[in-house]
C-alpha positions in Angstrom: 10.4 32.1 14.7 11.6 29.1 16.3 14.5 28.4 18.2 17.3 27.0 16.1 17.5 23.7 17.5 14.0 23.0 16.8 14.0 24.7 13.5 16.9 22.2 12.9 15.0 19.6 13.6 12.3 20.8 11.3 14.5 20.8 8.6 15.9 17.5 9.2 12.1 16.4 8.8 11.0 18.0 5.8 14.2 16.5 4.2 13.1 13.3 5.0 10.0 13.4 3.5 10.8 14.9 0.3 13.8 14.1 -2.0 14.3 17.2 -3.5 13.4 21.0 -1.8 13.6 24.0 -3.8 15.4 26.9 -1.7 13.0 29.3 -1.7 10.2 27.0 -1.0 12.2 25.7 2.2 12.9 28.8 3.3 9.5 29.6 3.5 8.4 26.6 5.2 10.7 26.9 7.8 9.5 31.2 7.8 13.6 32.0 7.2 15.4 33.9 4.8 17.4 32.4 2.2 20.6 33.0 4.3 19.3 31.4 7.5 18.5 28.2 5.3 21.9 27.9 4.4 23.1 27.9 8.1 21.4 25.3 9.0 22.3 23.1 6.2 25.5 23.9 7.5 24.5 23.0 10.9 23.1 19.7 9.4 25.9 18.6 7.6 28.3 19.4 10.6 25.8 16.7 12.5 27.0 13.8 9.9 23.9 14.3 7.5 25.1 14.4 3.8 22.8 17.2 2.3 23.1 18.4 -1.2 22.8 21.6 -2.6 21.9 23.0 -6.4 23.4 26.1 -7.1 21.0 28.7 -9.7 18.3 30.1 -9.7 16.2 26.9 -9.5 18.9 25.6 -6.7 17.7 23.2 -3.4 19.0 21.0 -1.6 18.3 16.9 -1.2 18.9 14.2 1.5 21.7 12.3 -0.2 22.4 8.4 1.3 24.7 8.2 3.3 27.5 5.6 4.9 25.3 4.7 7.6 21.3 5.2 8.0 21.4 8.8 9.9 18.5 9.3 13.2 14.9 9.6 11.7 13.0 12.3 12.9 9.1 11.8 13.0 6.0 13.4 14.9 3.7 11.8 17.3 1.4 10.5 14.1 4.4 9.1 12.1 5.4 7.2 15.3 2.5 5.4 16.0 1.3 5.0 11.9 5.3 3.7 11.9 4.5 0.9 14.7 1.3 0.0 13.5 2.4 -0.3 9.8 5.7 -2.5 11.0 3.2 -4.9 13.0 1.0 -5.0 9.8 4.3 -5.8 7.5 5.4 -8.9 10.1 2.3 -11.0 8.9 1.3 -9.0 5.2 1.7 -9.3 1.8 5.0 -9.0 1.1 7.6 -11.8 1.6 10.9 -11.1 3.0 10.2 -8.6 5.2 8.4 -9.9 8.0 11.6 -11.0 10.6 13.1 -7.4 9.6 9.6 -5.6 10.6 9.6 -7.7 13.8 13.0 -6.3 14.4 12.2 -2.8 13.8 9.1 -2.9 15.6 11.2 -3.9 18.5 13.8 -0.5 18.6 10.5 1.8 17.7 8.3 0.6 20.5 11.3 0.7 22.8 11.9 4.3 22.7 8.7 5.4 22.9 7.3 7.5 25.4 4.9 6.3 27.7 2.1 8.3 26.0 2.8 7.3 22.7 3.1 2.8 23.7 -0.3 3.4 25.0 -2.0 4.8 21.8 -0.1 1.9 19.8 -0.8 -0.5 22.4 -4.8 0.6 22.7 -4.7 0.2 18.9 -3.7 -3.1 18.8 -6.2 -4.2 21.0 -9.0 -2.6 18.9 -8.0 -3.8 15.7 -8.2 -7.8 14.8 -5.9 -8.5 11.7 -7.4 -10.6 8.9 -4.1 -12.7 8.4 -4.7 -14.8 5.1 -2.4 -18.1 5.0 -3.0 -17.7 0.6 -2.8 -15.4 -2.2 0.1 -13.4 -3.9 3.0 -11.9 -2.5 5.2 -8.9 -3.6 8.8 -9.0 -3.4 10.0 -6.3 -1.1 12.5 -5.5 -3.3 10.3 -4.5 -5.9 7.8 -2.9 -3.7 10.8 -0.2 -2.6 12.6 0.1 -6.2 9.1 0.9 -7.2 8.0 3.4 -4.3 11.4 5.0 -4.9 10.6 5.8 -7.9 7.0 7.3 -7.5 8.4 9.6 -4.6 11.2 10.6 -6.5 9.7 11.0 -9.8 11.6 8.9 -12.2 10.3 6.9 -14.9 10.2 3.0 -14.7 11.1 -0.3 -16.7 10.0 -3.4 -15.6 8.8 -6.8 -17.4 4.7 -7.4 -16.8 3.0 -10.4 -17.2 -1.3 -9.8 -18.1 -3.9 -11.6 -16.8 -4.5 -14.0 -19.9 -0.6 -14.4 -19.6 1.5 -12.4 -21.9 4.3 -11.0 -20.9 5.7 -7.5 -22.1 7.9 -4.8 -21.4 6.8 -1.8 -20.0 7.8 1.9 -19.7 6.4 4.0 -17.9 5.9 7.1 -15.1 4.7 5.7 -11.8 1.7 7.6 -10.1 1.2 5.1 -6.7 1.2 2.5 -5.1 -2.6 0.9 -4.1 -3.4 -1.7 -1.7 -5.9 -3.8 -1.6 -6.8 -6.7 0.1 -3.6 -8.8 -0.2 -2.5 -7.6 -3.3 -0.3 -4.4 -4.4 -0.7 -2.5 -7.7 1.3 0.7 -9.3 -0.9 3.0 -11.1 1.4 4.7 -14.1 1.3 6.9 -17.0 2.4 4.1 -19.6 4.3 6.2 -22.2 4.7 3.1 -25.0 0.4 2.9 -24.7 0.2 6.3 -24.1 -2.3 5.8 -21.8 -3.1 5.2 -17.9 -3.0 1.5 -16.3 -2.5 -0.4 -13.1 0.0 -3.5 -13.0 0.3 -5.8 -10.2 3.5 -6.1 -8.4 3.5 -9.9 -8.3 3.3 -9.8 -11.9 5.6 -7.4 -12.1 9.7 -8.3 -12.8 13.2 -6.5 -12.5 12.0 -3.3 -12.3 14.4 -0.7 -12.6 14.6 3.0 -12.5 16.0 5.5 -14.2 17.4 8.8 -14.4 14.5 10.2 -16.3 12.6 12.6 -14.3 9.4 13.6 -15.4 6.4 16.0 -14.2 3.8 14.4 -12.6 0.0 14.3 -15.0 -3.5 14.6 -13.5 -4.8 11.0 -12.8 -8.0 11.2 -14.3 -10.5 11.6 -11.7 -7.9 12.1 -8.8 -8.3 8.7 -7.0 -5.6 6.0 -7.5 -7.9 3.7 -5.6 -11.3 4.6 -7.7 -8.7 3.5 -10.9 -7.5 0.4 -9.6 -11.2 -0.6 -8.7 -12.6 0.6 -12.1 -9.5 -1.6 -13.9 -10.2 -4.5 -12.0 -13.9 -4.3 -12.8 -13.2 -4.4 -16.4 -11.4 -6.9 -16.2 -13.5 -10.2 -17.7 -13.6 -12.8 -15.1 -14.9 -16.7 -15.6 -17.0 -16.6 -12.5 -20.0 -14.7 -11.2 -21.7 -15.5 -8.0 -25.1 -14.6 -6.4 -26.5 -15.4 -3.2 -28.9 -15.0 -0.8 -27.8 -14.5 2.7 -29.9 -14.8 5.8 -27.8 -12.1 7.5 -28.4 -8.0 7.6 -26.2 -6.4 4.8 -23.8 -4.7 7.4 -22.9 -7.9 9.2 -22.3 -9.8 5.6 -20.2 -6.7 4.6 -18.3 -6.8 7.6 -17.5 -10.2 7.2 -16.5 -10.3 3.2 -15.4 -6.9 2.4 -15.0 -5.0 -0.3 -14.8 -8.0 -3.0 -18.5 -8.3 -3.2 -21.4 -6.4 -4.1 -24.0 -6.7 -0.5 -27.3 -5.4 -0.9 -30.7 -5.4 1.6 -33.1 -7.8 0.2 -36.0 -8.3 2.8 -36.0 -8.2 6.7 -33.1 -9.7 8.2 -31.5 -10.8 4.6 -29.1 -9.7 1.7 -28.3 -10.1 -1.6 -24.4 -10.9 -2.4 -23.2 -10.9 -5.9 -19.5 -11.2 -6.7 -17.2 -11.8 -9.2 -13.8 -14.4 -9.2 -11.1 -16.2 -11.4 -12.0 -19.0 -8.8 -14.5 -20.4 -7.3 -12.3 -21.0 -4.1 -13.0 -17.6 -3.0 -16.6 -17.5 -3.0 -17.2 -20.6 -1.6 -14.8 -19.0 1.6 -16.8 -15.9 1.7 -20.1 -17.3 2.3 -18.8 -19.7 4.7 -16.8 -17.0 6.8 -20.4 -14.8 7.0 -21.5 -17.5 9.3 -25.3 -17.3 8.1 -27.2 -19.5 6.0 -27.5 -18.8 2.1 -28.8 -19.8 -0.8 -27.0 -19.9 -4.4 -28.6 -18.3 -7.3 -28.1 -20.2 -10.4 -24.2 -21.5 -9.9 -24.1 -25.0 -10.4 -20.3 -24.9 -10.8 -20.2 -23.5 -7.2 -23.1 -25.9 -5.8 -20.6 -28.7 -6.9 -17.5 -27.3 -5.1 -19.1 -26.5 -1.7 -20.7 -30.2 -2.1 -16.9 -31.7 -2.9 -15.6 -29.6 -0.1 -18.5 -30.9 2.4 -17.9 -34.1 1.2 -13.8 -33.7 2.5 -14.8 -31.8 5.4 -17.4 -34.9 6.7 -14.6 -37.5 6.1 -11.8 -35.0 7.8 -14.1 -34.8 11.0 -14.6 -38.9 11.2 -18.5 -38.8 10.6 
């Protein structure tokens, strides 16, 4: 068994990262009795945290807020995926945030050990950040009213606004949050539809939870990523690209991502086929891949790239 400080500390942790704790579940986490559990709640709440306890035979306890934000306690991992993920937020995808993150980077990095500022600091160095001046952006107020209530397990009402622009009112049991590329969506059981779907958050309005709590269903298939992809396949878009790229198909995917469809077609070339609501985007792709190319039946794009060559020649004074 562990010594009680540490054990406290234990505690303090698993609190943290759950909202609610059943008793007897805790108790075995921390390999206690029952009684010993309840001492260090105790111990906890003599330290200024607020915890709450359920009484019966279901009975837990819960980190409640309180007046002030109380000392975090994290591992070695949480620290450095904490810094990382701060230095991420100070030039993402979500406005409002990015002075705060800059602030909080600051106090994390600053008590650091030695040890862990190098693995953050080697990390940094490794990894180049695709920063993106365009696209949507999430209000961070939505993005934490909205993670709230997928950790805690509370169903959701929010206004949604489709694709082909109607705008609706939804109900529903969050799942998770998914990003990818710049954009955020919630995967959710919607109870009105009866039926599974994934709404953007910059779509998404006034979302607000309530005191509904529900048990969590099986996503089907398991993988809030694989949904989001699968819903976003479906959906019908005014734009299809293809191209051949005189580049290997690793470098080209490298270079584009995960929006397009690279295949090996011949020595030292690929195929890229993709999908967009604009032809912006594909004519940035294959000029970021930094290979030649030719188009495949997309006059509409052939005339873009010419107006934007057109712009470009006059910009540089030829």
């Amino acid at each position: 068994m562990a010594n009680t400080s540490s054990r406290t500390l234990r505690l303090l942790s698993l609190l943290q990262t759950h909202r609610y704790w059943p008793g007897a579940e805790l108790a075995e986490r921390l390999e206690v009795s029952v009684r010993t559990l309840r001492r260090d709640v105790d111990r906890l709440r003599e330290l200024g945290y607020p915890v709450e306890a359920q009484r019966g035979v279901d009975g837990g306890y819960q980190l409640a807020p309180g007046a002030a934000l109380p000392p975090l306690v994290v591992d070695d991992d949480e620290a450095i995926a904490l810094a990382i993920g701060l230095r991420a937020a100070a030039q993402g995808a979500v406005a409002g945030i990015e002075e705060s993150s800059i602030r909080a980077l600051t106090k994390v990095v600053q008590v650091m050990p030695p040890r862990l500022r190098r693995r953050v600091d080697a990390l940094r160095a490794a990894a180049v950040p695709a920063v993106w001046s365009t696209g949507p952006t999430v209000d961070s107020g939505v993005l934490t009213t909205v993670a709230q209530a997928c950790r805690d397990e509370v169903r959701l009402r929010f206004s949604y606004q489709a694709h082909h622009g109607e705008r609706t009112a939804r109900f529903v049991e969050p799942h998770r949050l998914v990003s990818l590329g710049r954009r955020w969506y919630l995967v959710a059981y919607d109870l009105t539809r009866q039926d599974w779907r994934n709404f953007r958050l910059d779509r998404l309005e006034d979302p607000q939870s309530t005191s509904e709590r529900f048990r969590p269903r099986d996503l089907p298939g398991g993988d809030p990523v694989a949904f989001v992809r699968a819903g976003i396949d479906a959906i019908p878009t005014p734009y299809t690209v293809e191209a051949i790229v005189h580049a290997p198909a690793e470098q080209v995917r490298a270079r584009v991502g995960t929006w397009a469809t690279v295949e090996e077609d011949g020595d030292g070339r690929c195929r890229l086929r993709m999908t967009a609501e604009s032809l912006a985007w594909p004519a940035l792709a294959l000029g970021i891949v930094g290979a030649e190319f030719e188009l495949i039946d997309s006059p509409e794009l052939t005339d873009l790239i010419r107006e934007w060559a057109t712009r470009f020649t006059r910009a540089t004074g030829a």
